[in-house]
DRENLOBA-224413 format. One record per residue (C-alpha): residue in three letters; x, y, z. Coordinates in Angstrom, 2 decimals. Layout:
REM DRENLOBA-224413
<margu><aa>ALA</aa><xx>X</xx><yy>Y</yy><zz>Z</zz></margu>
...
***
This chain:
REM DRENLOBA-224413
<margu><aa>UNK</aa><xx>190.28</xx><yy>21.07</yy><zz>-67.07</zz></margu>
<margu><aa>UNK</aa><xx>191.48</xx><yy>19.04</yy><zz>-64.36</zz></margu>
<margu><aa>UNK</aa><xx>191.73</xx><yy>18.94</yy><zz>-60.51</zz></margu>
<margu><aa>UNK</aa><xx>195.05</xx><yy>20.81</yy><zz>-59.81</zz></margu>
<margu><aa>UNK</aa><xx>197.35</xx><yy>19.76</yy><zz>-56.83</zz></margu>
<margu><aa>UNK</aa><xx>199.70</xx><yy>21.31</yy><zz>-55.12</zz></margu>
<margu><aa>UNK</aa><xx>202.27</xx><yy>20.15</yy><zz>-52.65</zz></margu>
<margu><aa>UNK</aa><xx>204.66</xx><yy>22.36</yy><zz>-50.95</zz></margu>
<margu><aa>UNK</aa><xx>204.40</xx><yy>25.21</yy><zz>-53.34</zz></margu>
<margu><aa>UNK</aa><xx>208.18</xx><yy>27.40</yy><zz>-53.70</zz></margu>
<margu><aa>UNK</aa><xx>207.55</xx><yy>29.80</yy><zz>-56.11</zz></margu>
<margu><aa>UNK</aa><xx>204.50</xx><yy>29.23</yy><zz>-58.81</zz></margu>
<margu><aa>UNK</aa><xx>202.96</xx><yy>32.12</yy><zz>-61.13</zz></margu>
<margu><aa>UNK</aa><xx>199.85</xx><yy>31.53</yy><zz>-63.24</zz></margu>
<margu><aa>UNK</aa><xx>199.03</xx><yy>34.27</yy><zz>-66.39</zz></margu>
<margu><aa>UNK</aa><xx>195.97</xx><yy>34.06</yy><zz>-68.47</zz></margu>
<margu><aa>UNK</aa><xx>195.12</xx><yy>31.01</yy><zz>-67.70</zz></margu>
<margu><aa>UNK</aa><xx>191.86</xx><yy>29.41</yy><zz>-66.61</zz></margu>
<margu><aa>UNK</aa><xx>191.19</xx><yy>26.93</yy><zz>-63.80</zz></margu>
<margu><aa>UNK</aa><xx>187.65</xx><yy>25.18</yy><zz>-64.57</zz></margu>
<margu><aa>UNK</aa><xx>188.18</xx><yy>22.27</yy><zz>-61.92</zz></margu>
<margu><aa>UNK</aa><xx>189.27</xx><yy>23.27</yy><zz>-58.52</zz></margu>
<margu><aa>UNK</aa><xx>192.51</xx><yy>24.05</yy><zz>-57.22</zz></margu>
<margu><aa>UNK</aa><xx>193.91</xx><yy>22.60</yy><zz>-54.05</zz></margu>
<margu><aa>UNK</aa><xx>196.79</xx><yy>23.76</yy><zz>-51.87</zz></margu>
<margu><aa>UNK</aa><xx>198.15</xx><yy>20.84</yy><zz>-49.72</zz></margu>
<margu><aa>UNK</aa><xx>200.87</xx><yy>19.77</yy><zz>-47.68</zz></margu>
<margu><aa>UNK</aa><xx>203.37</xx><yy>16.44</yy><zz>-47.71</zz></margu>
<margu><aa>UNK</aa><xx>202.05</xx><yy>15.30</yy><zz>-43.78</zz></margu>
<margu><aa>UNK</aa><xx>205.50</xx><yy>13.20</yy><zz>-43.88</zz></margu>
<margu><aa>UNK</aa><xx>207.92</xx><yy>15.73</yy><zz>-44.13</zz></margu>
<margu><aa>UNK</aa><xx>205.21</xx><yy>18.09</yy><zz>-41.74</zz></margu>
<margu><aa>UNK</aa><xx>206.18</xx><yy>21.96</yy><zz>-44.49</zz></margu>
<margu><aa>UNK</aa><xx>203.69</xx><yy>24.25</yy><zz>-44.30</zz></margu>
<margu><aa>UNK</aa><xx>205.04</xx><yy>26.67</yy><zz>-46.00</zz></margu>
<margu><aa>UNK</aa><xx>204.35</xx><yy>28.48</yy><zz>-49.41</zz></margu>
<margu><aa>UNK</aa><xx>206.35</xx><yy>30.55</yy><zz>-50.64</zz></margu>
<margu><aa>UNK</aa><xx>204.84</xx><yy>33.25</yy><zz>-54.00</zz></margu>
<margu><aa>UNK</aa><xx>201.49</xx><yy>32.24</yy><zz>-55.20</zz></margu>
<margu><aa>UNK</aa><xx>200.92</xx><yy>34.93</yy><zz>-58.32</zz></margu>
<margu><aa>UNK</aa><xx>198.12</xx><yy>35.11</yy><zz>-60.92</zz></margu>
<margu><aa>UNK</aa><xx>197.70</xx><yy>37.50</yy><zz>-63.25</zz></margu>
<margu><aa>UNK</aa><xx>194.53</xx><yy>37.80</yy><zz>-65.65</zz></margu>
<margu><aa>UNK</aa><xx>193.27</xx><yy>34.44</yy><zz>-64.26</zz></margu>
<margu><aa>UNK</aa><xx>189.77</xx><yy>32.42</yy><zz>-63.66</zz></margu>
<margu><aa>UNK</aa><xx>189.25</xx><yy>29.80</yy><zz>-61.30</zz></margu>
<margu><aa>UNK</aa><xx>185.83</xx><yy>28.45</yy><zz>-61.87</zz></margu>
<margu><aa>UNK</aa><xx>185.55</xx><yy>26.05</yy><zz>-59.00</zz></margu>
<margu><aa>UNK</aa><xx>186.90</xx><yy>26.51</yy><zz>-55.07</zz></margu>
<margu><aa>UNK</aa><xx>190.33</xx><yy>28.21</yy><zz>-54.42</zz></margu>
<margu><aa>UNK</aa><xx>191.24</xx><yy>26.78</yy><zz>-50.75</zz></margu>
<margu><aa>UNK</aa><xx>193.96</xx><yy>28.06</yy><zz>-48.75</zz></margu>
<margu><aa>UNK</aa><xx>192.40</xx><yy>26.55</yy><zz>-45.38</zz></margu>
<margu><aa>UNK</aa><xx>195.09</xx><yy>23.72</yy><zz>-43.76</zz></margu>
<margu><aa>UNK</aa><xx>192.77</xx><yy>23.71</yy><zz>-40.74</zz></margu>
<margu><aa>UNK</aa><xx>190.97</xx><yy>20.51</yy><zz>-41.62</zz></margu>
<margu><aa>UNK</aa><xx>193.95</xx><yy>18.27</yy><zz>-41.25</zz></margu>
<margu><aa>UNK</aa><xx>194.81</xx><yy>19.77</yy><zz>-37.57</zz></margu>
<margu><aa>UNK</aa><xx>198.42</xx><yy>21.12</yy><zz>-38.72</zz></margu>
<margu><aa>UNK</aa><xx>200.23</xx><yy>24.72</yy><zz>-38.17</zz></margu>
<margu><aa>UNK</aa><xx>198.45</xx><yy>27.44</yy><zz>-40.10</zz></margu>
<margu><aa>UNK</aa><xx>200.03</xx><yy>27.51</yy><zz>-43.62</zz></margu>
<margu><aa>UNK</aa><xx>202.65</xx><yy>30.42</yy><zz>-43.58</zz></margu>
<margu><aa>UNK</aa><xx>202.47</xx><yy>32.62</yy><zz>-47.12</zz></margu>
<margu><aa>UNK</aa><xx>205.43</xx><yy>34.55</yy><zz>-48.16</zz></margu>
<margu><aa>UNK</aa><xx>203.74</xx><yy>36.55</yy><zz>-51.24</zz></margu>
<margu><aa>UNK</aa><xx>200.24</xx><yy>36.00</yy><zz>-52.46</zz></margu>
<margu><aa>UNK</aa><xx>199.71</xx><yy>38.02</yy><zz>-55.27</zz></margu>
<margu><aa>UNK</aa><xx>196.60</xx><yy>38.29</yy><zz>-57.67</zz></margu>
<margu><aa>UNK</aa><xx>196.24</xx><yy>40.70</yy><zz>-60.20</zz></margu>
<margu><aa>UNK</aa><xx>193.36</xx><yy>41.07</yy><zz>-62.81</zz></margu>
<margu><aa>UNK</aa><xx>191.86</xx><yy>37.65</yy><zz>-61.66</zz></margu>
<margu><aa>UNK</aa><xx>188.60</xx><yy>36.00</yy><zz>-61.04</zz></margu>
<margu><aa>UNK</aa><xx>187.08</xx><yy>33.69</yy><zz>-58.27</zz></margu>
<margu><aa>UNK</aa><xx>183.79</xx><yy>32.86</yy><zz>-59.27</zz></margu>
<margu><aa>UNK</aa><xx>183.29</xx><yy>30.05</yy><zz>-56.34</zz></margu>
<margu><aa>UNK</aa><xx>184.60</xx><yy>30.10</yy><zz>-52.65</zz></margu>
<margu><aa>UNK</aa><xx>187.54</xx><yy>30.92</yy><zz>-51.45</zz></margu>
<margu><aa>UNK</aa><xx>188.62</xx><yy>30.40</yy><zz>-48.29</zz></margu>
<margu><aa>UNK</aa><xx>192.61</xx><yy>31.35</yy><zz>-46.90</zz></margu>
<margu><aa>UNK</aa><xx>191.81</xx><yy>30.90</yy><zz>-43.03</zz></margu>
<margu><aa>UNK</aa><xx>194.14</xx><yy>30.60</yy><zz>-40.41</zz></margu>
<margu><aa>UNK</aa><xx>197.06</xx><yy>31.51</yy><zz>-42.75</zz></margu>
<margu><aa>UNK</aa><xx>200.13</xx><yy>34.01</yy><zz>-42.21</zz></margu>
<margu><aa>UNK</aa><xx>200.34</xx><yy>36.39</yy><zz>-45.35</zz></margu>
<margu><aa>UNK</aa><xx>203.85</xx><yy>38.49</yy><zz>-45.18</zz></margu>
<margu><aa>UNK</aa><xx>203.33</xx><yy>39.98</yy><zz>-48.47</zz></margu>
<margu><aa>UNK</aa><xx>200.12</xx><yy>40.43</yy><zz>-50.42</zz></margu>
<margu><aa>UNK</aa><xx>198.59</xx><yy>42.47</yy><zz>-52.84</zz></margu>
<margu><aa>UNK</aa><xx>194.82</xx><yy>42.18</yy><zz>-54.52</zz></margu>
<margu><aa>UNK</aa><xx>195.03</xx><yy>44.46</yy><zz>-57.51</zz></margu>
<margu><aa>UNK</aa><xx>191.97</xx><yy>44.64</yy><zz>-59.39</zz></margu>
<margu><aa>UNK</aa><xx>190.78</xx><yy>41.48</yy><zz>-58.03</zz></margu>
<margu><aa>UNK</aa><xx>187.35</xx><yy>40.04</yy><zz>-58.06</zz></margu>
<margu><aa>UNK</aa><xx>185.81</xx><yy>37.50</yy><zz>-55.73</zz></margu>
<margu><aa>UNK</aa><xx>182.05</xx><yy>36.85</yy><zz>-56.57</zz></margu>
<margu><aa>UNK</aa><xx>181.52</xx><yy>34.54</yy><zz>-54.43</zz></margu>
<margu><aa>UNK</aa><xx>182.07</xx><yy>34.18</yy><zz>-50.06</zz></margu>
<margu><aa>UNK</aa><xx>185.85</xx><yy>35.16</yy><zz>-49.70</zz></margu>
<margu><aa>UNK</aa><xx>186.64</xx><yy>33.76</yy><zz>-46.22</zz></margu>
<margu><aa>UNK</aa><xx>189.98</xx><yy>35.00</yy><zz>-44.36</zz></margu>
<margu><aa>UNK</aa><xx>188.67</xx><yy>34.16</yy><zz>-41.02</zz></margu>
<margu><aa>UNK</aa><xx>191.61</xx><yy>34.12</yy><zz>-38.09</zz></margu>
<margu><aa>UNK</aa><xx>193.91</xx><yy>34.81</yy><zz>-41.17</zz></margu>
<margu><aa>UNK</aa><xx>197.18</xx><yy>37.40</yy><zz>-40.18</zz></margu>
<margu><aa>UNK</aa><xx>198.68</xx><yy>39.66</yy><zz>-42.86</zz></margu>
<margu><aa>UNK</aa><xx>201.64</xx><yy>41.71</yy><zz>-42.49</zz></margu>
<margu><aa>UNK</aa><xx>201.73</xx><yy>43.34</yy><zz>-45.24</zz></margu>
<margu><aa>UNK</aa><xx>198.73</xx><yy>45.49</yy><zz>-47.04</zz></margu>
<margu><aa>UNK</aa><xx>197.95</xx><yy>46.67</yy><zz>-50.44</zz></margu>
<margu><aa>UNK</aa><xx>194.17</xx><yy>46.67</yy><zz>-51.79</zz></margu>
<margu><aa>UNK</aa><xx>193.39</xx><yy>47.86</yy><zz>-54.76</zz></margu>
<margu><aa>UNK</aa><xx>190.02</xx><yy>47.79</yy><zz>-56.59</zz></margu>
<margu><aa>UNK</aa><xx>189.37</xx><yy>44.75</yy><zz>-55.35</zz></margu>
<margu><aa>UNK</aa><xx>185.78</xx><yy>43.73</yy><zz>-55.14</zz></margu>
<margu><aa>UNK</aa><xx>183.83</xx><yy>41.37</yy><zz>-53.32</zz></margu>
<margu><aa>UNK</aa><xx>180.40</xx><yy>40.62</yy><zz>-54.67</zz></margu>
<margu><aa>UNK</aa><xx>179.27</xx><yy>38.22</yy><zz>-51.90</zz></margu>
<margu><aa>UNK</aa><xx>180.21</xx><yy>38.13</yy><zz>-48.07</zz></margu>
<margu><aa>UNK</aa><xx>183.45</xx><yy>38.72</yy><zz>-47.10</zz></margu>
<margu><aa>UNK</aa><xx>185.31</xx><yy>37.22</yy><zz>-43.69</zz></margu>
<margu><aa>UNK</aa><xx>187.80</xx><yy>38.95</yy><zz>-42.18</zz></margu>
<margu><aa>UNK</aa><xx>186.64</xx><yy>37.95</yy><zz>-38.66</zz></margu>
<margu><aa>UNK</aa><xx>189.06</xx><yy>38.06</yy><zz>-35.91</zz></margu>
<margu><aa>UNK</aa><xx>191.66</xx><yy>38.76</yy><zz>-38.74</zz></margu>
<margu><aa>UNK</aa><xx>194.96</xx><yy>40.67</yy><zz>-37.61</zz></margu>
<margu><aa>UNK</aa><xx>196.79</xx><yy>43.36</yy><zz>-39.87</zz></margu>
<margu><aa>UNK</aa><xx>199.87</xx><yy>43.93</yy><zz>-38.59</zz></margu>
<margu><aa>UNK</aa><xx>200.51</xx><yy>47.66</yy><zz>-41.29</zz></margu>
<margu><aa>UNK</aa><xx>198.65</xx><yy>50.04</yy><zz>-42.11</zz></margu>
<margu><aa>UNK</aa><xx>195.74</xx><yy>49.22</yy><zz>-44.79</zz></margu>
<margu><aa>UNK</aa><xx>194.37</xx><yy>50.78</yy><zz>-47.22</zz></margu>
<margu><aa>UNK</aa><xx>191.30</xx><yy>49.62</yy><zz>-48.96</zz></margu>
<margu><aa>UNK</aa><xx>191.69</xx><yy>51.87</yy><zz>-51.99</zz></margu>
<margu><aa>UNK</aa><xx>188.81</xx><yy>52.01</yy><zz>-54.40</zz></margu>
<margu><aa>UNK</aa><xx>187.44</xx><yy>48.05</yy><zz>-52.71</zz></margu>
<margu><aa>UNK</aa><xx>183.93</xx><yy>47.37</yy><zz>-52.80</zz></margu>
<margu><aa>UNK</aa><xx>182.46</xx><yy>45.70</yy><zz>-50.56</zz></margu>
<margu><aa>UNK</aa><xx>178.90</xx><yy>44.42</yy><zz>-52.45</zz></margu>
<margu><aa>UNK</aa><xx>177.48</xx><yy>42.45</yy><zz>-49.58</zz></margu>
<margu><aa>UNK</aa><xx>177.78</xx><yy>41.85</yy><zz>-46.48</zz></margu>
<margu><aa>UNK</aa><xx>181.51</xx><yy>42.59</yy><zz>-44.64</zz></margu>
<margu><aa>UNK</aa><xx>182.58</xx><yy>40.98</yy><zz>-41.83</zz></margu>
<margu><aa>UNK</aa><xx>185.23</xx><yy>43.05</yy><zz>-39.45</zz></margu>
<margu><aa>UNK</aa><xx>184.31</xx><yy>41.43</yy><zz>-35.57</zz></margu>
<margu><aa>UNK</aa><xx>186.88</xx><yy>41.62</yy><zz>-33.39</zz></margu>
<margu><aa>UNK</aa><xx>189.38</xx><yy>42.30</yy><zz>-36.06</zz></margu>
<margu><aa>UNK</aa><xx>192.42</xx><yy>43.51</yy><zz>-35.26</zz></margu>
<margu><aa>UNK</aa><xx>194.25</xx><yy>46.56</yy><zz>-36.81</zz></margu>
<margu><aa>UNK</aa><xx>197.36</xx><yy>47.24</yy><zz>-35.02</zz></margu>
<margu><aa>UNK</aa><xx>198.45</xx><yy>50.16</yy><zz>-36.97</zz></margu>
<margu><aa>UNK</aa><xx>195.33</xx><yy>52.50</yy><zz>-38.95</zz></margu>
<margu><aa>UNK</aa><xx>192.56</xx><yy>51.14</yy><zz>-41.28</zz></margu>
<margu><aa>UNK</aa><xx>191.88</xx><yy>53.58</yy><zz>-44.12</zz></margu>
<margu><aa>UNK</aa><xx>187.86</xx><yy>52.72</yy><zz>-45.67</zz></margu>
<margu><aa>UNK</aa><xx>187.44</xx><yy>56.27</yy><zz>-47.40</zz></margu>
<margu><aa>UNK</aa><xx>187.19</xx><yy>55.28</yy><zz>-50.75</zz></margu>
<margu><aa>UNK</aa><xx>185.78</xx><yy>52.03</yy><zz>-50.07</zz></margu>
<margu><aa>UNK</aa><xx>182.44</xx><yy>51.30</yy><zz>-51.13</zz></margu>
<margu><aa>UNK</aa><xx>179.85</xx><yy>49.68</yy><zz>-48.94</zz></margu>
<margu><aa>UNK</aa><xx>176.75</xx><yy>48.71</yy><zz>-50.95</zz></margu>
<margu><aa>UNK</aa><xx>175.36</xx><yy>46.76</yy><zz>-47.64</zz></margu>
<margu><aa>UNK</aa><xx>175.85</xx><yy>46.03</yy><zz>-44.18</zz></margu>
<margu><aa>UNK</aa><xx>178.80</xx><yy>45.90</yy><zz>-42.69</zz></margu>
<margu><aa>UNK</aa><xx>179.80</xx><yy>44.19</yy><zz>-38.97</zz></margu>
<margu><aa>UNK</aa><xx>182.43</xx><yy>45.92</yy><zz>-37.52</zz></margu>
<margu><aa>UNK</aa><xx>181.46</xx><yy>45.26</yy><zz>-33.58</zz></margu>
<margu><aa>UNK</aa><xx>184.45</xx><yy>44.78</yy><zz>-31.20</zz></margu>
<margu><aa>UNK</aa><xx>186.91</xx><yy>45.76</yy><zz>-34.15</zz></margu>
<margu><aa>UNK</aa><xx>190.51</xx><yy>47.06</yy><zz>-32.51</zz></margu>
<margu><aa>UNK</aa><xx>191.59</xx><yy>50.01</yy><zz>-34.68</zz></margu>
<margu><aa>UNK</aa><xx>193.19</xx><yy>53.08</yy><zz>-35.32</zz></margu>
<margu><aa>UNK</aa><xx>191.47</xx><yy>56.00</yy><zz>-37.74</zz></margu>
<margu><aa>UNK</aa><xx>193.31</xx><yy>56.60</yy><zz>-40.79</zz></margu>
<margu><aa>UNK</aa><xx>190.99</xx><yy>59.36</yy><zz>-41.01</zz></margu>
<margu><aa>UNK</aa><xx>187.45</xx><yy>61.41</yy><zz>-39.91</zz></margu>
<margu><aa>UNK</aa><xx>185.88</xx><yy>59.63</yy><zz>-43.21</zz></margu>
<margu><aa>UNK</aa><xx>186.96</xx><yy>56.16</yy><zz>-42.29</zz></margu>
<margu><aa>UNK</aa><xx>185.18</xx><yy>57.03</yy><zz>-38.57</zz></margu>
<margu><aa>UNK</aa><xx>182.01</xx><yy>58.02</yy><zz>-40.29</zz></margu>
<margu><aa>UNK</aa><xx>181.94</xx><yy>54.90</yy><zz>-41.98</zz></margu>
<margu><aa>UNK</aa><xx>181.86</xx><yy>53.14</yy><zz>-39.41</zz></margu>
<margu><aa>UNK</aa><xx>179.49</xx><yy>55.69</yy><zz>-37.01</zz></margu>
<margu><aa>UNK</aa><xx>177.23</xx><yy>54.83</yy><zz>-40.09</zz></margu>
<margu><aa>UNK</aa><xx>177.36</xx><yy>51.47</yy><zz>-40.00</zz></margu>
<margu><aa>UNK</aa><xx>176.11</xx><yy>51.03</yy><zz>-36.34</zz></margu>
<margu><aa>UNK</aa><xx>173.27</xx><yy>53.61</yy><zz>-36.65</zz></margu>
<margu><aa>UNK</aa><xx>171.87</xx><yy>51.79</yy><zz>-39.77</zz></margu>
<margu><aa>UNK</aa><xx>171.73</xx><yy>48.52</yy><zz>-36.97</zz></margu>
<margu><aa>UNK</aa><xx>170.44</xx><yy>50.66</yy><zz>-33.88</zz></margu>
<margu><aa>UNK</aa><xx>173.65</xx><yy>50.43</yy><zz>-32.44</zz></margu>
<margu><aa>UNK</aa><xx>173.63</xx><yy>53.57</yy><zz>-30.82</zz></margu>
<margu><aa>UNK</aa><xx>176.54</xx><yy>52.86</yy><zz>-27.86</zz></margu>
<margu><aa>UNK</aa><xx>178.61</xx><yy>51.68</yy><zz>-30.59</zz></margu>
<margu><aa>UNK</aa><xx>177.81</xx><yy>54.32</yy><zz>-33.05</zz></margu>
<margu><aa>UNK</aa><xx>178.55</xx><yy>57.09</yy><zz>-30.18</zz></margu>
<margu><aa>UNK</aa><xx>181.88</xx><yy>55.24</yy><zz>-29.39</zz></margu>
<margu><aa>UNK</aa><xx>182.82</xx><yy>55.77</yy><zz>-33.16</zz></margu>
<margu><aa>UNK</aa><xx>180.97</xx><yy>59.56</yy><zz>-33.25</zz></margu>
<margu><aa>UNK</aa><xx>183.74</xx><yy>60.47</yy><zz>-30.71</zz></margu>
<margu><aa>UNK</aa><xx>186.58</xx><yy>59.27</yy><zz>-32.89</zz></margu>
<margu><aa>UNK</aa><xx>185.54</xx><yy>60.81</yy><zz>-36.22</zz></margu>
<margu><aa>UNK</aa><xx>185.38</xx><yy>64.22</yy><zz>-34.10</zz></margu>
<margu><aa>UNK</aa><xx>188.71</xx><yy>63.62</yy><zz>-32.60</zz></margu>
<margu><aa>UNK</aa><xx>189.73</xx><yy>63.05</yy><zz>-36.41</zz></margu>
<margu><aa>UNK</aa><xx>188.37</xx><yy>66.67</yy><zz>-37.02</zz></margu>
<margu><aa>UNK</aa><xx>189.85</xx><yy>68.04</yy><zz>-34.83</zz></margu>
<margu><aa>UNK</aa><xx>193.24</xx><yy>66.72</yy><zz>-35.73</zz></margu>
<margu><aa>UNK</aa><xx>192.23</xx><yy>68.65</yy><zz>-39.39</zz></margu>
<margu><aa>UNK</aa><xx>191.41</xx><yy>71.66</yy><zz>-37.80</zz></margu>
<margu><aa>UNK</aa><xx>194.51</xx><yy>72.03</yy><zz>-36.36</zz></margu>
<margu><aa>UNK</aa><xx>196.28</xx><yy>71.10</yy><zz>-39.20</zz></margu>
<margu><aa>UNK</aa><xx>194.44</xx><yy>73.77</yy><zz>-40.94</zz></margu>
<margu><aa>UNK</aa><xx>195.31</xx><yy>76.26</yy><zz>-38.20</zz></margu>
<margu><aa>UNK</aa><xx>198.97</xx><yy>75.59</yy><zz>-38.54</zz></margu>
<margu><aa>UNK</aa><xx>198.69</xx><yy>75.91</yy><zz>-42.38</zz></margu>
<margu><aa>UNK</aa><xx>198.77</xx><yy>79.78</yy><zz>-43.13</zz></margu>
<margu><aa>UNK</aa><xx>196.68</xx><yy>79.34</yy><zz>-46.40</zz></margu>
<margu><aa>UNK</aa><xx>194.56</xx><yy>77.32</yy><zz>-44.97</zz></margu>
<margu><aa>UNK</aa><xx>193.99</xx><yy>79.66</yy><zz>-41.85</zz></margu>
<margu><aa>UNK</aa><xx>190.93</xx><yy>82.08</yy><zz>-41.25</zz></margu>
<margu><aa>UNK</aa><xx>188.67</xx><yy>83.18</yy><zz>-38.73</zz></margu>
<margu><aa>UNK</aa><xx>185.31</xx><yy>80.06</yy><zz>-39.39</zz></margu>
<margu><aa>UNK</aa><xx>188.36</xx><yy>77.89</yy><zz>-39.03</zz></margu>
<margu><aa>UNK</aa><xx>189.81</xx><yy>78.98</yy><zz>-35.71</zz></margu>
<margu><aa>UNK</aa><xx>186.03</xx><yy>79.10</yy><zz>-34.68</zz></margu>
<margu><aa>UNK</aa><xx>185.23</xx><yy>75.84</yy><zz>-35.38</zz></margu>
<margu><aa>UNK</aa><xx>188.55</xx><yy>74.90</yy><zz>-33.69</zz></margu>
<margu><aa>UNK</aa><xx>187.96</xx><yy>76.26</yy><zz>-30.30</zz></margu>
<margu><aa>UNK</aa><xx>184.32</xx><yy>75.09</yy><zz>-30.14</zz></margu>
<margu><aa>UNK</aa><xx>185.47</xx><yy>71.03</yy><zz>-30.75</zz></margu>
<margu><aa>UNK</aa><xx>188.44</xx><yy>71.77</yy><zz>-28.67</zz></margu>
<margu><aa>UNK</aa><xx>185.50</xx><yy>72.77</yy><zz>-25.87</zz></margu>
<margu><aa>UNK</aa><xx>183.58</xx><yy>70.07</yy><zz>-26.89</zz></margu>
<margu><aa>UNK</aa><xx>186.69</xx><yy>67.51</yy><zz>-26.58</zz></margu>
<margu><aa>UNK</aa><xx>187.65</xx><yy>68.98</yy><zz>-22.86</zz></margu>
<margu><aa>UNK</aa><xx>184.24</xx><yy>69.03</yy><zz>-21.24</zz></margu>
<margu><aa>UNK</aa><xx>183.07</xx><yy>65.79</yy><zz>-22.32</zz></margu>
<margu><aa>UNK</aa><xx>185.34</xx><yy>63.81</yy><zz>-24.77</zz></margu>
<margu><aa>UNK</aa><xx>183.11</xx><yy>64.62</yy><zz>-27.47</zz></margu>
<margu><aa>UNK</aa><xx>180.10</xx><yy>63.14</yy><zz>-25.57</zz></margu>
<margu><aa>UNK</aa><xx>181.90</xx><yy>59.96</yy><zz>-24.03</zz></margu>
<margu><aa>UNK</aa><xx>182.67</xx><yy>61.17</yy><zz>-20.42</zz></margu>
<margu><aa>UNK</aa><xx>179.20</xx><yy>61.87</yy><zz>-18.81</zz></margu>
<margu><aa>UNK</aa><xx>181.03</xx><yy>62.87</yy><zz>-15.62</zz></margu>
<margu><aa>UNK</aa><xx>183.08</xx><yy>65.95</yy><zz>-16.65</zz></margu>
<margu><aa>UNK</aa><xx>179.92</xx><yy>68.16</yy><zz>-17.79</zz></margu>
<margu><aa>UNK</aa><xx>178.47</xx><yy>67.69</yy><zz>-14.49</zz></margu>
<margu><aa>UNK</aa><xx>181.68</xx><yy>68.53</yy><zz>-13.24</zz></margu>
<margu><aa>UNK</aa><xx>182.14</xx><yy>71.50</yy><zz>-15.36</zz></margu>
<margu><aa>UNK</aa><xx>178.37</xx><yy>72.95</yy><zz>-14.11</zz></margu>
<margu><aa>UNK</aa><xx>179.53</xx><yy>72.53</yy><zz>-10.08</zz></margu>
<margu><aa>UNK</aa><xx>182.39</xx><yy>74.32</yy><zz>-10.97</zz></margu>
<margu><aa>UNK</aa><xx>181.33</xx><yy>77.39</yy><zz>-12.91</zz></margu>
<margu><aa>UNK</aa><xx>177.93</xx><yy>77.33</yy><zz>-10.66</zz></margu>
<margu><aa>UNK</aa><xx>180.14</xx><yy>77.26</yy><zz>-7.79</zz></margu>
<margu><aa>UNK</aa><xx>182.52</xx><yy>80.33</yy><zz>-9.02</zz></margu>
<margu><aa>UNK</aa><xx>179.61</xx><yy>82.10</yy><zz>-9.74</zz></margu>
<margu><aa>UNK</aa><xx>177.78</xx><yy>81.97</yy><zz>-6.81</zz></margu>
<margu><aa>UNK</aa><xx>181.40</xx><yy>83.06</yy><zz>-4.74</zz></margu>
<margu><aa>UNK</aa><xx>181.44</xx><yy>85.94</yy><zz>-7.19</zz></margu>
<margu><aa>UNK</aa><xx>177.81</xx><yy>87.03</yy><zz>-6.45</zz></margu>
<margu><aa>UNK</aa><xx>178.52</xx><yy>87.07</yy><zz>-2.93</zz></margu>
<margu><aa>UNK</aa><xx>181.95</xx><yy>88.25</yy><zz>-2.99</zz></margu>
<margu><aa>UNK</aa><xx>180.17</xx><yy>91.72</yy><zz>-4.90</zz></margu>
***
C-alpha cells in the first residue's frame, strides 16, 4: 500500500500480489546503471502508474533483459519509452489504460492475448523478430507510425475494435490477412494511396498461396491454376495496380504487333 522503489533492478519476480500505490523504476545517477535485468509478474494488479520511461532525467534509454507479465493487470498508465527489451513476453496481459512504448526497441516477440482497452503507442517502435500478435486486442485506438518491423508483422488474429494508424509503418507481410488489415484500415480514413500501396501487398500475399497451392498436389485443380495465371497477369502488367506505366506499355505493344500482323496478311 505504499510507493514502491526500485533502484538498479537484477532479477525481481512479483506473484499474486497487488500494487495499490505506484511503482517506480529508477536509476542510482552516481554510479550512471541503466540496466534491468528480469522484471516478472504473474497474476498481478498495479492500481496506480507502472513507468518504465528514464527519459525525464536525460540518461541512456534503460536496457531490459526480460520483461515478463503474465495474467496481470494495469489499470493506470504505463509508459516503457525509449527502452531496449531483449526478451519479452505479454501473456494474457491486460492494460486498461494508455500503454505507451513510444521509440521503445524489442528484440524479442511473443504476444499473447494481450489486450489493450485504451490507446496503445508503439510509435516509431522497432522490432527487431518476427511478431506475432496472437489473439491481442486492440480496443481503441493503435498507434503503428513509422514503426519499424525489420523481419514480418503477423495481425491475423488480432482484433481491432477501432482505428488503427499505421501510416509510414516499415514492414514485411506475415500474411494476405495481415495486408487486408491494414488495406482496411486506410480505406476506413480515405486513405486511398495508402490503402492501394497495401491492396498490392495483400495480392502479392495471394499469390504467394496460389502457388503454394499449385505446388501442393491435393491442393491442385483447375479454379486454382486459373486464378493463378490471372494474378500472375495482373502482377506483370501492372504490379497489381502500382506501376501505371507498364499497362500503357503493354497496349503500344500488343497494338503495335497487331497492327504489323494486319499488314503483314
Amino acid at each position: 500500500n505504499k510507493r514502491w522503489i526500485h533502484l538498479n533492478i537484477d532479477n525481481i519476480g512479483y506473484s499474486d500480489c497487488d500494487f495499490n500505490k505506484k511503482i517506480v523504476f529508477d536509476r542510482d545517477v552516481h554510479n550512471g546503471l541503466n540496466r534491468i535485468h528480469t522484471i516478472s509478474m504473474q497474476n498481478c494488479n498495479v492500481y496506480e502508474r507502472f513507468d518504465l520511461d528514464f527519459s525525464a532525467v536525460n540518461l541512456e534509454p534503460c536496457d531490459i533483459k526480460m520483461l515478463h507479465l503474465s495474467y496481470s493487470t494495469f489499470h493506470k498508465k504505463v509508459e516503457i519509452k525509449q527502452c531496449k527489451i531483449i526478451n519479452h513476453s505479454f501473456i494474457n496481459t491486460r492494460f486498461k489504460a494508455l500503454a505507451d512504448f513510444f521509440k521503445t526497441e524489442f528484440y524479442s516477440n511473443f504476444f499473447y492475448k494481450t489486450t489493450f482497452e485504451d490507446i496503445s503507442v508503439f510509435t516509431e517502435s522497432v522490432f527487431h523478430k518476427d511478431v506475432n500478435f496472437k489473439y491481442t486486442t486492440f480496443e481503441k485506438l493503435a498507434l503503428f507510425r513509422k514503426t519499424i518491423f525489420e523481419k514480418t508483422v503477423n495481425f491475423e488474429d488480432s482484433i481491432f475494435k477501432e482505428e488503427a494508424n499505421f501510416l509510414d509503418m516499415d514492414a514485411n507481410m506475415a500474411n494476405r490477412e495481415t495486408a487486408r488489415i491494414i488495406k482496411n484500415s486506410f480505406e476506413q480514413q480515405n486513405n486511398i494511396i495508402e490503402a492501394n500501396r497495401f491492396y498490392a501487398r495483400e495480392m502479392e500475399e495471394q499469390e504467394k498461396e496460389l502457388e503454394i497451392k499449385i505446388k501442393n498436389k491435393e491442393e491442385r485443380d483447375l479454379k486454382t491454376f486459373v486464378d493463378y495465371i490471372i494474378f500472375k497477369f495482373h502482377s506483370i502488367s501492372s504490379n497489381h495496380s502500382q506501376d501505371p506505366i507498364s499497362p500503357i506499355i503493354w497496349i503500344f505493344s500488343i497494338s503495335f504487333f497487331y497492327l504489323t500482323y494486319i499488314q503483314i496478311n
